[in-house]
N, C-alpha and C positions, 0 to 999 in steps of 0.2 A: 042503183047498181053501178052506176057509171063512177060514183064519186066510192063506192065500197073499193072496186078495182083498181081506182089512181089512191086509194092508200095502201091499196096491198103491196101494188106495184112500188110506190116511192119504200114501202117497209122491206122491201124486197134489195130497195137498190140501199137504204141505208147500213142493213146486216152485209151486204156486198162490200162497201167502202170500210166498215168495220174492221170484216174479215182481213182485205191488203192491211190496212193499218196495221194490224196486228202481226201479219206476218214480216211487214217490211220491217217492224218493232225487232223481230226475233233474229231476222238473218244481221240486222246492223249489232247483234248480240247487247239488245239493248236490256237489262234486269228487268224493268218494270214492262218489257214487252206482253208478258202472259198477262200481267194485273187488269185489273175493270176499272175502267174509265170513272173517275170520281171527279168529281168539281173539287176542289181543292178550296177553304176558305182562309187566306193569311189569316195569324192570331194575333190579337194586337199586345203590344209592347207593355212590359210591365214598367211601370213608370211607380220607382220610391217616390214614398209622402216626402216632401221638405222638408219638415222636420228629424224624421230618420236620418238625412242626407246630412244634415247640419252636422248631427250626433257623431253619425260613422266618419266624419271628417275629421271631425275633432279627437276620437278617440285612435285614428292614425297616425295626425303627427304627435301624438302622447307617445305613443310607442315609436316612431320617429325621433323624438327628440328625447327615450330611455337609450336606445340604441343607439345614438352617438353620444351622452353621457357613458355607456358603460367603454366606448372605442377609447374616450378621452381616456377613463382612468385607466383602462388597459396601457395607454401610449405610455402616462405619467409613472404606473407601476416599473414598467423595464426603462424609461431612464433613470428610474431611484436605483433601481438594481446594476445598469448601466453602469453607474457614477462610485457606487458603493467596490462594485467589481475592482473598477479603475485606481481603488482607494488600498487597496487592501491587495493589491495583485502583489507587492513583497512579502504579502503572508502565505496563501495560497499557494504560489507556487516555489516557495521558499529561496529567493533568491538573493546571491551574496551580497553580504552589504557593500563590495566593492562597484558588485553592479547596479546597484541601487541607482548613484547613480548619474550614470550615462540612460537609466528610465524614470524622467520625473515625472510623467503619469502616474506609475507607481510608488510613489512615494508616499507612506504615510506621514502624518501630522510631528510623530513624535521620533522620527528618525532624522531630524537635525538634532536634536539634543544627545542622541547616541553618536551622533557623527560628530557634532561637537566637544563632546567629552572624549571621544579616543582621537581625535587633533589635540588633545592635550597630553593626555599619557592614558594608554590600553593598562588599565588593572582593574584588583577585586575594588578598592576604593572608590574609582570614577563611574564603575557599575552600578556601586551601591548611592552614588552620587545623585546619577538619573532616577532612581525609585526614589530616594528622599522628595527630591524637588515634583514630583510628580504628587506627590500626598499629599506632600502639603499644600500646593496650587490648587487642589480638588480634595476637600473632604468629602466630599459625595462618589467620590471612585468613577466620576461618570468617562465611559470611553477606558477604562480598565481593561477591557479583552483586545483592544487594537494594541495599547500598550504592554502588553504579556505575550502576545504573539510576536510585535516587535524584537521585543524584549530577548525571546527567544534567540532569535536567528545573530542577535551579537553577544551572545555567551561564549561561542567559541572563540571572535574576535580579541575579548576581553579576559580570554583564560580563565573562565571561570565555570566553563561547560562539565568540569569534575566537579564541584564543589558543592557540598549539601547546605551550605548556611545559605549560597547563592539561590539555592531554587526552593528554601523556604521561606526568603524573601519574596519571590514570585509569589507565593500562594498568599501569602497574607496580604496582600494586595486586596484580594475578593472581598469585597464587602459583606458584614454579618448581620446573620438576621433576617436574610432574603430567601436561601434557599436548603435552609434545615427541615426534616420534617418534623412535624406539629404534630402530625394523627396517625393513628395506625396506617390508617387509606392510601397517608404518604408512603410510607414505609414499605407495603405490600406492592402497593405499584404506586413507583417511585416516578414522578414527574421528569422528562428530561431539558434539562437546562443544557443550553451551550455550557455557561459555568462549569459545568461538573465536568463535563465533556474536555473544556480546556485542563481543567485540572487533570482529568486523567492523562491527556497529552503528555503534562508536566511530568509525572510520575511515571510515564512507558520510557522519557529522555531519562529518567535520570537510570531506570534498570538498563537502558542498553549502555550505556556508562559504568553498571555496575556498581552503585552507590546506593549504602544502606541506608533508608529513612531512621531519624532519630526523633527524639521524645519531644522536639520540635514538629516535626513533621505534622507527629500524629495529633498534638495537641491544635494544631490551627485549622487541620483537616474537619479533625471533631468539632470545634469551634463554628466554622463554618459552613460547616454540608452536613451536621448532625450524623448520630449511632451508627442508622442503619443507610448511610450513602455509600455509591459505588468507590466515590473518590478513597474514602476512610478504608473499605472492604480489599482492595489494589492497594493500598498503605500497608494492611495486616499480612496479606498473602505475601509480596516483597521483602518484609521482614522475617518471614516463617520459611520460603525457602533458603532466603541467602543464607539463613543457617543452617540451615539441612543441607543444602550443597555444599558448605564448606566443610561439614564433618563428613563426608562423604569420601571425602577424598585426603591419605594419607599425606600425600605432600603438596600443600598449598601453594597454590601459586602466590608472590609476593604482594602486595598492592599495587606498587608500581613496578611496570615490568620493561628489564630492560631494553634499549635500540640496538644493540647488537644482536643480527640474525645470530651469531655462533652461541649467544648466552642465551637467548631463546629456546634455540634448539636442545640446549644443555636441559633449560628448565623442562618442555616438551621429554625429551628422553625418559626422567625421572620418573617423570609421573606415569608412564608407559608401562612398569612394570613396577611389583613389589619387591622384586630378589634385589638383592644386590650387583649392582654392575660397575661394570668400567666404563668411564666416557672418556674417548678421546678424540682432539679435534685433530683432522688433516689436512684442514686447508681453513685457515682464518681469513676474515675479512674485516676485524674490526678496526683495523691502524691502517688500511691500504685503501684504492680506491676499488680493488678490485672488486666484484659484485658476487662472485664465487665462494662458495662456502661449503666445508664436508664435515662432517660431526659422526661420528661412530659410536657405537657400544654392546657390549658384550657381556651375557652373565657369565657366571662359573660353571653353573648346570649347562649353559649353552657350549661351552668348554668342548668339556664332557662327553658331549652328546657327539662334536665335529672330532674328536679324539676316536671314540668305534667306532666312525660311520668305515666300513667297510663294502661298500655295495659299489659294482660297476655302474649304478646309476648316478646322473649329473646331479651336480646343484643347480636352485634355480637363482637368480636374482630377479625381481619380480617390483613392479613398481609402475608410477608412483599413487601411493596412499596420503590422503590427509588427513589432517586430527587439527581441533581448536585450541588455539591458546589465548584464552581470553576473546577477543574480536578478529583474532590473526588468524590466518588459517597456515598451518606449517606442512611441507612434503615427506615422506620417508622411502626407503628403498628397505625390500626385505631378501635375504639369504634363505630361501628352504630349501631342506631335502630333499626327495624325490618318497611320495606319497607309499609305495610298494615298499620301501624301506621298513618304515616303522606300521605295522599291521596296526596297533590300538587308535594310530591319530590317523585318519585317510587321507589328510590333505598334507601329509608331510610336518616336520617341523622346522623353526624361525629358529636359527640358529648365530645370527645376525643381525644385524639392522643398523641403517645410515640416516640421517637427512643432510637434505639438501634441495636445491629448486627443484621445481615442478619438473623443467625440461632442461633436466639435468644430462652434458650428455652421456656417452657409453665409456670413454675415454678417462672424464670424471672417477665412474663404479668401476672400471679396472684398476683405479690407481686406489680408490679403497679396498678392492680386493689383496693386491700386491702387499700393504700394510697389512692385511687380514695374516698371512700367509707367513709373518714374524711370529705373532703367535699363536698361528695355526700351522704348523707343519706341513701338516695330513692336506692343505688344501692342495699345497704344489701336486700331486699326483691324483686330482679329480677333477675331470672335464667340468665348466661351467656354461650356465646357459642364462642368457641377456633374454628374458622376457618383459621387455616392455613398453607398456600402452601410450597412448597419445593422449589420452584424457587421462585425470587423478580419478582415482576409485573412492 
């Protein structure tokens, strides 16, 4: 009994000591305070076989030393790109060959020979001098697109940036037999080459120039980039408007158009209307240095019209408006009635019209007025009104 009662008693004091534990667990807000007392056994260490260890070593610096082959070629790509940049920066960003240069970073290979040919004499000759010497140095055309972009940018220098025999010289440059199509497959989806690309270049310079491709053109087009190319298809379309535009219009402008603003203006005028008019200049500038210039004109219906106007409503003068002449852009000033006047037209009718600059000033159209007013009578006795804007419309 003696030994039953000293285990009760020690089971007694052990659930006793449990119990503190447990609570003292709880107030120190320990987590694992509520849990049951486990023996806890560490797990041992998982230890790779050697051989695995060899393996996975080796198949890390594989991929270590993929991954600093792909940094290398990454580096080596953008210095090629770098250098090529640095080669070709007087193409890209189309800089004059005077500045050429003061940048010989920029400088390509074959802009001494264009610089040394207009240290001799700037013409069509010494242009066509450079492309000679160029073909024949290279039958293999190789480096032909640095040379045609070159090429490009000292046309203007060499006056030859109008001239179509100049820039079907450029095209026949392109080496044949490279990039014609062969198959239909071409043809439906056309592969795209820089080549064809520079070509169209060639052929958007010579439309904004205004220069008709001729039976040259089209033959080294076709020759070169085959039927169904973009270059040849921008050859046909070029040809098919510039004649449609030109029948379009009763009075052509000349080919070459004069540097005098007053003959400009003269030609502009014409083409403004189909009636017949009067042009007359009131202020020339083409023998002075002045920079000033007034150009007038007037039909016989517009006569007419400034002979009845009987209405106490003003005139307007109203301006300035532009119109293209060719690449120019030229200003005008217009004379209308007063809209209430004539019921069929609401906006009034043009019973006049000037050019002259853009910010032509008020002083100027009074002194066109004044001359109006010879052979307009009727203008002396109706109030005028200067409506005008700060921007051309």
């Amino acid at each position: 009994m003696a030994y039953g009662a000293d285990m009760c008693e020690g089971e007694k004091n052990m659930r006793c000591v449990w119990s503190l534990t447990t609570l003292a667990r709880r107030i120190s807000n320990d987590p694992f305070a509520a849990a049951p007392c486990r023996l806890v056994t560490p797990r041992p260490k998982y230890h790779m076989p050697l051989q695995r260890q060899i393996s996975f070593s080796k198949h890390l610096k594989a991929e270590l030393k993929e991954q600093s082959e792909k940094a290398d070629e990454r580096d080596r790509l953008a210095r090629i790109r770098a250098e090529d940049a640095a080669r070709n920066k007087i193409i890209h960003l189309k800089v004059r060959p005077s500045e050429v240069k003061a940048a010989k970073t920029a400088l390509s290979k074959h802009v001494a020979s264009f610089e040394r040919a207009a240290s001799i004499k700037k013409s069509k000759e010494s242009f066509f001098g450079v492309i000679d010497a160029f073909i024949s140095r290279d039958r293999s055309r190789r480096g032909h697109m640095e040379f045609l972009k070159t090429a490009m940018v000292y046309m203007e220098e060499f006056g030859v940036e109008k001239d179509v025999e100049a820039y079907n010289r450029l095209l026949d440059i392109f080496p044949r037999g490279r990039y014609d199509n062969r198959t239909l497959f071409d043809a439906i989806w056309a592969k795209k080459h820089p080549q064809a690309e520079l070509a169209l270049e060639i052929l958007t310079q010579m439309e904004d120039y205004w220069l008709l491709p001729n039976e040259d053109t089209y033959d080294i087009l076709f020759e070169i980039f085959g039927h169904a190319s973009q270059p040849l298809q921008k050859c046909r379309r070029l040809i098919y408007w510039y004649h449609k535009l030109e029948e379009m219009f009763p009075n052509p402008y000349p080919k070459k158009l004069p540097e005098s603003d007053t003959e400009i203006s003269k030609l502009a005028l014409t083409r403004m209307t189909k009636d017949e008019q009067i042009i007359v200049v009131y202020k020339d500038n083409t023998n002075n240095e002045s920079q000033e210039y007034l150009v007038g004109a007037q039909t016989k219906a517009q006569k007419k019209l400034l002979e009845r106007y009987n209405s106490p409503k003003p005139l307007y003068v109203e301006g300035p408006f532009f119109i293209w002449v060719r690449r120019l852009q030229r200003y005008f000033f217009t004379l209308r009635t007063d809209a209430e006047w004539d019921k069929e037209n609401e906006e009034g009718n043009i019973v006049a019209i000037c050019m002259s600059h853009a910010n032509a000033s008020e002083d100027v159209l009074r002194m066109w007025i004044t001359q109006l007013q010879r052979d307009n009578p009727t203008l002396a006795n109706i109030s005028i009104i200067f409506n005008l804007s700060q921007t051309p419309q």
